[in-house]
MARFI-678660 format. One record per residue (C-alpha): z, x, y; residue in three letters; residue number from 1. Coordinates in Angstrom, 2 decimals, padded with zeros to 5 digits. Layout:
N
        w        u        v  res    n
        Z        X        Y  ALA  NUM
...
//
This chain:
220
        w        u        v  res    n
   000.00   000.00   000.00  UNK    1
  -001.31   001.08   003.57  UNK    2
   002.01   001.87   005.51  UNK    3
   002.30   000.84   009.50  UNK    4
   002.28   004.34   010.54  UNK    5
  -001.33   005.37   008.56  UNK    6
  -002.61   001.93   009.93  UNK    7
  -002.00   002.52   013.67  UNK    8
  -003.59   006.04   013.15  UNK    9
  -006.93   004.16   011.71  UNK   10
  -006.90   002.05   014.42  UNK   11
  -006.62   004.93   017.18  UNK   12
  -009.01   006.98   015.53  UNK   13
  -011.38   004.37   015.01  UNK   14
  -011.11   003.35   018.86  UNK   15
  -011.63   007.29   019.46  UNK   16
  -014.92   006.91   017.75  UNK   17
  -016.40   003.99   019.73  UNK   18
  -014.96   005.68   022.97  UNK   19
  -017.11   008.68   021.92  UNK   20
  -020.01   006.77   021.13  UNK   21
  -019.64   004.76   024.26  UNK   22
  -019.34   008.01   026.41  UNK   23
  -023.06   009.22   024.83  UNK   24
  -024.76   005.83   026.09  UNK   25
  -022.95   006.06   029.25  UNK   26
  -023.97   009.86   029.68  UNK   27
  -027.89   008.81   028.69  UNK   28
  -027.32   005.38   031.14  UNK   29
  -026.38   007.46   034.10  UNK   30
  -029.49   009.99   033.59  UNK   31
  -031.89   007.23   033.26  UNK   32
  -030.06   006.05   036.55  UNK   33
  -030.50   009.62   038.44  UNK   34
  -034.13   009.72   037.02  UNK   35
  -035.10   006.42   038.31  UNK   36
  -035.03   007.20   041.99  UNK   37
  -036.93   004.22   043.15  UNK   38
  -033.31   002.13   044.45  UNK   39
  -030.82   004.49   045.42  UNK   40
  -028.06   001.37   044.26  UNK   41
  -027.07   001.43   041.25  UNK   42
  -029.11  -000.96   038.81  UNK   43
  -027.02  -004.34   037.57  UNK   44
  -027.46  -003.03   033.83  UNK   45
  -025.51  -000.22   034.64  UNK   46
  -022.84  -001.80   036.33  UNK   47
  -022.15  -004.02   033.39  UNK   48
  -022.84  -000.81   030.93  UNK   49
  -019.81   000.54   033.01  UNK   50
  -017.84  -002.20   033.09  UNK   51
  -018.02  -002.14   029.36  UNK   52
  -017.25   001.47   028.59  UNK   53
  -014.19   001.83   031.00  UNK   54
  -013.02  -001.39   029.09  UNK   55
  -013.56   000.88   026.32  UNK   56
  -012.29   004.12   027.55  UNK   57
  -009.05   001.76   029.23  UNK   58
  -008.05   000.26   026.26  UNK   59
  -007.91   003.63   023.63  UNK   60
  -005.98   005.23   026.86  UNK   61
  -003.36   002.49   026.31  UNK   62
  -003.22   002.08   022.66  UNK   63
  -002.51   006.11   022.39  UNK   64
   000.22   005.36   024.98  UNK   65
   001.82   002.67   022.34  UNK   66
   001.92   005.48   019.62  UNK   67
   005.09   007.55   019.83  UNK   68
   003.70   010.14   017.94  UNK   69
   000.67   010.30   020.62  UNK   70
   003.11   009.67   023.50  UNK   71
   005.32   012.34   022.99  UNK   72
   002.40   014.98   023.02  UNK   73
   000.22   013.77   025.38  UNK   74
   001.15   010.94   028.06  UNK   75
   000.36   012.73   030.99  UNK   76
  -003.56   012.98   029.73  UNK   77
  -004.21   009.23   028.51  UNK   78
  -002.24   008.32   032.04  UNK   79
  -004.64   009.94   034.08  UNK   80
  -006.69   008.61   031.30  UNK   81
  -006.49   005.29   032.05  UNK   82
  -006.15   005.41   035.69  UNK   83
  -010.01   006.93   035.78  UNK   84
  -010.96   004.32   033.65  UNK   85
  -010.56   001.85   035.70  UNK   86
  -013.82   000.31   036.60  UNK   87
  -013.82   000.92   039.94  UNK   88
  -017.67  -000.17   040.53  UNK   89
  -017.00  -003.54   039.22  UNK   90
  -013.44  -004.45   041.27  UNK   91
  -015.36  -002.85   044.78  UNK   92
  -018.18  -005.73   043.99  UNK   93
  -015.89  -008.13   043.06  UNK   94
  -013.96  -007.41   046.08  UNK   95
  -017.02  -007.71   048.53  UNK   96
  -016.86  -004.33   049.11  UNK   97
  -020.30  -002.78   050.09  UNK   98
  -020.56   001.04   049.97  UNK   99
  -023.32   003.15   051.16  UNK  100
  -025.62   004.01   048.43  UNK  101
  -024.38   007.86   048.37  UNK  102
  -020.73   007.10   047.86  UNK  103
  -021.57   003.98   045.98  UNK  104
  -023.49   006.63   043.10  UNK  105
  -020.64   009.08   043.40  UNK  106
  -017.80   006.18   042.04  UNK  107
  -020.20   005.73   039.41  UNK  108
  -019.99   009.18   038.50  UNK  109
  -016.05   008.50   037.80  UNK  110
  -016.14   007.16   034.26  UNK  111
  -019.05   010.17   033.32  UNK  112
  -016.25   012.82   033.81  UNK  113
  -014.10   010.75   031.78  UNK  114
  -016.51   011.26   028.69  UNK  115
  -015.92   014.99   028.80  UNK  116
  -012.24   014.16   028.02  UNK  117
  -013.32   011.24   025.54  UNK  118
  -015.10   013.92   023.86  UNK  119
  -012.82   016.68   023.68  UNK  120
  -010.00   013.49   022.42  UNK  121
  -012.00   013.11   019.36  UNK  122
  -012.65   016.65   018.56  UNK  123
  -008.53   016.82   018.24  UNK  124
  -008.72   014.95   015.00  UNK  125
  -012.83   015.38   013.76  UNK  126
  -012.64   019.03   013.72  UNK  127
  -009.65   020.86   011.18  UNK  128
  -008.65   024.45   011.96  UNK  129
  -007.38   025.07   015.56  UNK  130
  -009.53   027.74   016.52  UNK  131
  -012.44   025.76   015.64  UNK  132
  -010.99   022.90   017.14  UNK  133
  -010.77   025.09   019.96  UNK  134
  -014.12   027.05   020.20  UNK  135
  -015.97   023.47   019.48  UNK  136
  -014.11   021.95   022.67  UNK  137
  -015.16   025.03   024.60  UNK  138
  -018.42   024.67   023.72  UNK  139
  -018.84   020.87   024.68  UNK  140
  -016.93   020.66   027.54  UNK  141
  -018.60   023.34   029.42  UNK  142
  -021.90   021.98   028.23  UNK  143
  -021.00   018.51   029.09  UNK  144
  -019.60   019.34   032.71  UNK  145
  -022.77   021.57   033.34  UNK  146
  -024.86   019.15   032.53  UNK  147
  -023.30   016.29   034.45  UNK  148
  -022.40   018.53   037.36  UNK  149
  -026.34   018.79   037.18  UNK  150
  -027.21   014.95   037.41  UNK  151
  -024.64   014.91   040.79  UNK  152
  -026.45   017.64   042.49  UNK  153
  -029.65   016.34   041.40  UNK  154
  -028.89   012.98   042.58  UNK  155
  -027.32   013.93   045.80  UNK  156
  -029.57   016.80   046.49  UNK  157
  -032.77   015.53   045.78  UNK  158
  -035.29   014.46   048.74  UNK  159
  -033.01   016.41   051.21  UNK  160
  -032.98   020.11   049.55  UNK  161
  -036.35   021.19   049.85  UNK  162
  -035.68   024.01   047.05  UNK  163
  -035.28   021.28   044.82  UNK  164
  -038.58   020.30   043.49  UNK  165
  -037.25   018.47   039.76  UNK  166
  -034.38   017.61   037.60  UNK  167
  -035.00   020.98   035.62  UNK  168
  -033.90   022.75   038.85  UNK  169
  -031.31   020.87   039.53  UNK  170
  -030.14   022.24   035.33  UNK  171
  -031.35   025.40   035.95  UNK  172
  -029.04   025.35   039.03  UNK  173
  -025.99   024.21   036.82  UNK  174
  -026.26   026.85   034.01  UNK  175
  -026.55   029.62   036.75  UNK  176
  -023.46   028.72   038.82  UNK  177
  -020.98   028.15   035.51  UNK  178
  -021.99   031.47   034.69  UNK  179
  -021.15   032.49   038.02  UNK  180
  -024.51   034.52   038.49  UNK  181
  -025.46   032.04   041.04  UNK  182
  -029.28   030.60   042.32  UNK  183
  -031.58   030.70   044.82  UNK  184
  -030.77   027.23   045.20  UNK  185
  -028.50   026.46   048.38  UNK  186
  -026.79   023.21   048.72  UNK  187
  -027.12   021.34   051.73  UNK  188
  -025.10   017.61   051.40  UNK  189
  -021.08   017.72   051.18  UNK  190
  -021.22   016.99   047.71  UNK  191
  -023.46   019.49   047.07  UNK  192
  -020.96   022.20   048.36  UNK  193
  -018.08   021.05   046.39  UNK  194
  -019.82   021.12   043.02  UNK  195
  -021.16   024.50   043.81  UNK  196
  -017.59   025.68   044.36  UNK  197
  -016.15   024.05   041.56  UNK  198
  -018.79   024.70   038.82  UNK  199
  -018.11   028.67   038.82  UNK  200
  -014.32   028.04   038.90  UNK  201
  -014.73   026.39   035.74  UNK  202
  -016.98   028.46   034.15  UNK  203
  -014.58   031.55   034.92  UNK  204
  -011.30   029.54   033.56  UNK  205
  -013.38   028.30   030.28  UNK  206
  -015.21   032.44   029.68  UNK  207
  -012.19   034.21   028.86  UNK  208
  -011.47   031.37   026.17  UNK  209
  -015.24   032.05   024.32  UNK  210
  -014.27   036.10   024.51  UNK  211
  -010.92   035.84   023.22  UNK  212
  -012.39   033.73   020.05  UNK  213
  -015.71   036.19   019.90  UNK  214
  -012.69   039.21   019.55  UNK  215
  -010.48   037.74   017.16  UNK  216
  -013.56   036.51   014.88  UNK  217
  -014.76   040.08   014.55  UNK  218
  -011.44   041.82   014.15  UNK  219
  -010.47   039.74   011.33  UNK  220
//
């Protein structure tokens, strides 16, 4: 017989699966969104894509919170969890709230960031071994924040950078500045700056982490 305890973890990890599957269509959703440059709002599809996956994202947040063993460890995270989760978006329009389209598209990016930690959540428990555990949520989380950090410039940069000609500069742009080599790519808008600034900060907190495994694997 199925005991309380082994049930509650089936349900968590099961809602960490559909959280990670909802973070992929939300990630594809949101470059279909940058892509599609014809209406710089955001499209009603997506809004009610969003609406869906914080829903999502909102309600495995909470049900980790109502696990002791899952409480103890890690509060703080599914707090700040659920907190981002919150769709945002959807209460501004019920609200009557009109933003401009820039900081309208920025909100919307809210819920993408949140997939990064969605992701690296069900890594903790689809992954044995800690130093895999550890390497693998290296290896997505950079790639994941690159690549979304990539869609914002993009999105903000586009049609008022004049060195930015496509989407593949805009990625280009990304993978040189986590690497901290840097591009010949300047930004230009506000938002621009800040993810310029950030993206190499990251990239030197997460390069240590890739070394250190690299080291131990081949001192073994």
């Amino acid at each position: 017989m199925v005991d309380r305890k082994t049930s509650v973890y089936a349900v968590a990890n099961g809602l960490n699966t559909v959280s990670l599957a909802a973070s992929v269509v939300l990630l594809i959703s949101i470059s279909l969104e940058v892509a599609d440059r014809t209406d710089r709002l955001l499209s009603e599809g997506y809004r009610t894509l969003q609406l869906v996956v914080c829903s999502i994202f909102f309600a495995t947040a909470i049900f980790r919170l109502l696990i002791p063993e899952y409480r103890r460890h890690h509060w703080f995270r599914d707090i700040l969890f659920a907190a981002a989760s919150i769709p945002y978006i959807n209460i501004l329009e019920w609200s009557g709230v009109v933003l401009e389209s820039r900081y309208e598209r920025i909100v919307a990016f809210a819920p993408v960031l949140i997939s990064i930690m969605a992701t690296v959540v069900i890594l903790e428990w689809l992954i044995e071994g800690r130093k895999r555990r550890l390497m693998a949520a290296y290896i997505l989380t950079v790639t994941m924040f690159t690549y979304i950090s990539a869609l914002l410039f993009y999105d903000c940069e586009m049609g008022v950078n004049g060195q930015l000609k496509s989407f593949g500069d805009a990625l280009w742009w990304a993978c040189m500045n986590v690497t901290t080599v840097g591009a010949e790519i300047f930004p230009v808008t506000t938002v621009g700056k800040v993810v310029c600034v950030v993206l190499p900060v990251v990239g030197m907190m997460f390069f240590p982490v890739f070394t250190v495994y690299i080291s131990d694997y081949y001192n073994r």
